[in-house]
N, C-alpha and C positions, 0 to 999 in steps of 0.2 A: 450788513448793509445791502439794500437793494441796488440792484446795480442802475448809474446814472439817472437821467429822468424816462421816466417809461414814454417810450417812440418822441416823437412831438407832441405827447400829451399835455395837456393843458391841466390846471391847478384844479381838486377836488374845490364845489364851491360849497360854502355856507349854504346848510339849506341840505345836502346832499342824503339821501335815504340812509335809513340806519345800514348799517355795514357788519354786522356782529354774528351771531350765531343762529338768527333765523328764527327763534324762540318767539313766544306770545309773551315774553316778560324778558325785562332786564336780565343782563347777568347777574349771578347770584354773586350776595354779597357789594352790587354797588350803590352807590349811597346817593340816591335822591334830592335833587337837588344839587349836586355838587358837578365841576363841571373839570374834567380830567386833560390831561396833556399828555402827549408822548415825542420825546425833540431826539433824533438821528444821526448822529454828525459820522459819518462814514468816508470812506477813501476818494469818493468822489464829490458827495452832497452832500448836504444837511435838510433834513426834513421834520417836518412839523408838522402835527395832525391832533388837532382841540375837538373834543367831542363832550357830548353827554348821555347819560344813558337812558334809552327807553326801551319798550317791547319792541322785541325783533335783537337787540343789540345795544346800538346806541346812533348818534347821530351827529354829521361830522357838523361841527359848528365853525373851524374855519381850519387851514392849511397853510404851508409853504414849503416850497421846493426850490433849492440853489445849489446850482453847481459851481462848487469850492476850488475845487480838484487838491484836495487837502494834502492828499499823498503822494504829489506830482514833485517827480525826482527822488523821493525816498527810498526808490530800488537802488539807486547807485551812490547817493549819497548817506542815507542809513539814519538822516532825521528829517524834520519836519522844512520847509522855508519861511523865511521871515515875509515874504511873499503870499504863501500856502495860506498860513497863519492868518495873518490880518483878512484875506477872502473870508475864510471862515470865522472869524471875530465877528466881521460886520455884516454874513447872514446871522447870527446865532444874537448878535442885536437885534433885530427883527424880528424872532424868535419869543425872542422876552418881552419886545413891546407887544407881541401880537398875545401874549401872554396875560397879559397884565390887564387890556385891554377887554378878554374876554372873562376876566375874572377866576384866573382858573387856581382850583385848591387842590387838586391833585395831580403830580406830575411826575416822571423820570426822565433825564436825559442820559443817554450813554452813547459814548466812541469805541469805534471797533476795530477793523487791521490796521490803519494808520496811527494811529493810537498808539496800539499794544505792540507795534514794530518799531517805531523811530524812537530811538535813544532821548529824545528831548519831549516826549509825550507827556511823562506825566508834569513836566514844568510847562507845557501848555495847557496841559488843564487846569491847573492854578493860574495858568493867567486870565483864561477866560473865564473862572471865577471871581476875580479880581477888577476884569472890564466888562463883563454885563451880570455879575448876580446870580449867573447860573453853573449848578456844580454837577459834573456828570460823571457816569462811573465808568468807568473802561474796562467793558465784558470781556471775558474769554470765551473764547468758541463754543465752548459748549450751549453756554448761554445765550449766546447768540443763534444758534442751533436750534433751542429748545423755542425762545417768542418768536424767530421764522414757522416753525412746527404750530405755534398756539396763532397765528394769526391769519395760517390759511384752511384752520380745520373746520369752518364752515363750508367749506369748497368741496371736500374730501367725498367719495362717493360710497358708503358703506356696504354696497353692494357686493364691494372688493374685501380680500382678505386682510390687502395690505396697499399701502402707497409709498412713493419715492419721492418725496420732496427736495427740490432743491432749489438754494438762492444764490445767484454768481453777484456777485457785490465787483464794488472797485477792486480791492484788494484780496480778497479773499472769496471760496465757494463753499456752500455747506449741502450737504447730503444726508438727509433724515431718512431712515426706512421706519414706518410707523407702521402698528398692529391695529387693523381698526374690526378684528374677529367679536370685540366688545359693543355691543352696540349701545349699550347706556352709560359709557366713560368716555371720556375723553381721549383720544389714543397713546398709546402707548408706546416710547422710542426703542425700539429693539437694537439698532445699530446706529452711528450716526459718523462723519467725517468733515473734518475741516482743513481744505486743500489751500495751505498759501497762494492762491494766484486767483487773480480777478482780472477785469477785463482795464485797468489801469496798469496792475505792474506786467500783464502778457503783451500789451501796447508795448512800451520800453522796451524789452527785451528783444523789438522788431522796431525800433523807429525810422522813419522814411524807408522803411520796405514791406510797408501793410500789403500792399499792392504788389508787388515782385511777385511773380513766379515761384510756384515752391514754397511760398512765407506760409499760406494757408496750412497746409501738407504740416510742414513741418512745425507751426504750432499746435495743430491737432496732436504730433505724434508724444508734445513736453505734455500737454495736456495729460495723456493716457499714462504718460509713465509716473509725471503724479500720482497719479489715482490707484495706481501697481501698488504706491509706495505706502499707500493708507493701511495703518492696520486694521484688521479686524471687519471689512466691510464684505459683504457677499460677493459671490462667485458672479462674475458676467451673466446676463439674464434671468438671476433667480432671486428672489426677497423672501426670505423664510417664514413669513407668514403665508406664504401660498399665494395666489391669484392677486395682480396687481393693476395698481394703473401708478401712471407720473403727474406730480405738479410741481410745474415750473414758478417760481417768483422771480421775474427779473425782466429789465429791459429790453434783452434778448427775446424772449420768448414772449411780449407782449407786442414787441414791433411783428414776429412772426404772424401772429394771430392778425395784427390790423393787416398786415396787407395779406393776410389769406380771406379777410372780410370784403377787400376791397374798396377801407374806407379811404375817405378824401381828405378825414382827420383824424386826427387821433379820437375815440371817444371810450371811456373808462368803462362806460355803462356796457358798452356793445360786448370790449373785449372780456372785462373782469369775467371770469366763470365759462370761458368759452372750450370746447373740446375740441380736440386738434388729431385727426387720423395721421397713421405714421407718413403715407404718402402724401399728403399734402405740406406736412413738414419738412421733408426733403425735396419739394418740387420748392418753395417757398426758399428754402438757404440754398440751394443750386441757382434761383433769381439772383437773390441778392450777392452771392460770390461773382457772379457775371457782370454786376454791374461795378463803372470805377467810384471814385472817391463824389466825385460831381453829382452822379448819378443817384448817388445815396442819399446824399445833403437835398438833391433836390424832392426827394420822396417825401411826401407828406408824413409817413408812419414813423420814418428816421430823421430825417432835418440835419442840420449841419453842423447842429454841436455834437450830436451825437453817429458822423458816418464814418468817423476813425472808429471811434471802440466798437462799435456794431460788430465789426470784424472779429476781434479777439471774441466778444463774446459769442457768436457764433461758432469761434472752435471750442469755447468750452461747453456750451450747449450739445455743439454734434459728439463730441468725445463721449460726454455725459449719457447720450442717447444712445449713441451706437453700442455703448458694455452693456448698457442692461435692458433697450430694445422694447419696451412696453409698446400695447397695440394700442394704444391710443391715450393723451395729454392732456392738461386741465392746465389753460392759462390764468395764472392770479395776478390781481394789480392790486396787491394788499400782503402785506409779511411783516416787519419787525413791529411796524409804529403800529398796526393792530396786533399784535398780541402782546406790546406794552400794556396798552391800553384794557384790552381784556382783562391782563395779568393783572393793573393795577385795578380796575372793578371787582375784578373775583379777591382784590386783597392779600392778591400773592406777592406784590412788589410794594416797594416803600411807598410810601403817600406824597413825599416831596423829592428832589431832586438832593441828593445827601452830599455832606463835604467826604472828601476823596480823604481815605484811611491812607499811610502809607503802611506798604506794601515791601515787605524782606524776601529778595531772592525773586520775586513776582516775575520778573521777567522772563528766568529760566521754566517755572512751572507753564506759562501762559503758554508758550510755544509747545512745550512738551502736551500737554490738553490739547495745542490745536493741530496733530494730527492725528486727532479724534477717536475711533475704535467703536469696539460694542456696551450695549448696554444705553441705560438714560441718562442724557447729561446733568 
């Protein structure tokens, strides 16, 4: 999941340019006339994004975006609330009527670390099958890994040998190094990692001391020793495909970008596809660590619902940046719900939103996948 809603951004609207792969034709494989869905339900939001396909990609036909905070308390309590719960119930109504409304015959919904962590997960996904209709799969990391990977490789600069993708979600971060030496495939995952911590359960683990002295410091330092703990991932500064650059998907690195624009609002267009020099990066999170809680809220780029987690996600940002140090970033405002979306036109994913199989032992594997290693997920 992408993390919260990017800065103070405002909702893609209907109407908004194809978003896809750039192409003078559809993606291959999608079906004309038909008009596709892809719904998010993550640690923090749920998001929705209806599109259909033409040349260039396709084109979004409508969205929505709510912040749930589905996984709020799940770090110390270890399930879902009955609270949490009903938030996300009655975006994910919204969901289905905005669904239904557009007509849509092709769809996937999937949940991700809030989900696949609280003991009462897969009994809320049966309920929210049972109160709107809709029945969603609960990805493992990897997977979730891989449509972050498929939904911002239109961005990808193949000039490079290779890229570092990553997506800091509420609860969880994923870290894709992709081979893009091929220039007429799609690329190719060489290593990939998935770090339990997002900018919801690093929040907790500092509550009412975001701001304290030292808090910064020292979530940087859990940040890094996460990442120690990942197997299989490359040596600080190197991506074994050779010559690199990074892209960021996440709310972090999109509020970065708008106030390194200097806008006055949020705007999708400006940020989506923007490159970000190393120093202007770190003159940008040196602002914002300067400024207090007030000061955030009142930023146009960050706003108020989002000038708590800003914080955790800027140390998992800087942790992220500072190991492997690329000379220059590619900010995306597009990740899971576009490479659903692709996935399901290219005919790589189911056509509808499927009843939940159960699952023997699932619990223990899912964790064991989500800290990650090498190879494609």
């Amino acid at each position: 999941m992408a993390e919260g809603s990017r800065g103070a951004q405002q909702e893609e609207r209907a109407g908004e340019p194809a978003r896809g792969e750039g192409q003078n034709k559809p993606p291959q494989g999608a079906r004309p006339g038909h008009i596709y869905a892809a719904l998010d339900l993550g640690t923090n939001n749920c998001r929705l994004l209806i599109a259909k396909p033409e040349p260039g990609g396709f084109r979004v036909l409508d969205s929505f975006s709510r912040t749930v905070r589905l996984g709020e308390g799940l770090s110390q309590t270890g399930e879902l609330s009955e609270a949490a719960m009903v938030r996300a119930i009655e975006a994910i109504r919204i969901c289905a009527a905005k669904m239904r409304k557009r007509g849509v015959t092709s769809a996937r919904a999937i949940a991700t670390q809030a989900c696949r962590t609280a003991s009462n997960g897969d009994a809320f996904i049966k309920r929210v099958a049972t109160e709107t209709g809709l029945h969603f799969d609960i990805i493992p990391p990897a997977e979730e890994a891989r449509l972050a990977a498929r939904g911002v490789t239109p961005l990808l600069d193949r000039g490079d040998k290779g890229a570092l993708v990553f997506d800091i979600g509420g609860g969880s971060t994923e870290l894709i190094w992709l081979d893009l030496r091929d220039q007429g495939r799609v690329p190719r995952i060489l290593r990939w990692g998935s770090m339990a911590l997002g900018v919801v359960t690093l929040a907790e683990m500092y509550t009412g001391r975001l701001d304290e002295p030292g808090t910064y410091e020292a979530m940087t330092a859990e940040v890094k020793r996460r990442l120690r703990e990942l197997p299989g991932l490359p040596p600080a500064g190197v991506h074994p495909a050779g010559s690199f650059h990074m892209l960021g998907t996440s709310g972090t690195v999109t509020t970065i970008a708008g106030i390194h624009l200097g806008l006055e609002r949020y705007e999708r267009a400006k940020v989506d596809g923007t490159w970000l020099r190393r120093d202007d990066i770190l003159r940008v999170i040196a602002d914002l660590k300067r400024m207090d809680r007030a000061a955030r809220g009142a930023h146009p780029c960050v706003g108020p619902e989002r000038a708590e987690l800003v914080i955790p996600g800027l140390a998992i940002f800087e942790s992220i940046f500072a190991t492997w140090m690329p000379p220059r970033l590619r900010v995306a405002d597009r990740g899971l719900r576009e490479g659903m979306l692709l996935a399901l036109m290219e005919g790589a994913e189911p056509r509808e939103p499927k009843r939940r199989r159960k699952r023997r032992g699932g619990r223990r594997r899912k964790r064991g996948r989500g800290k990650g290693g090498g190879g494609t997920p």
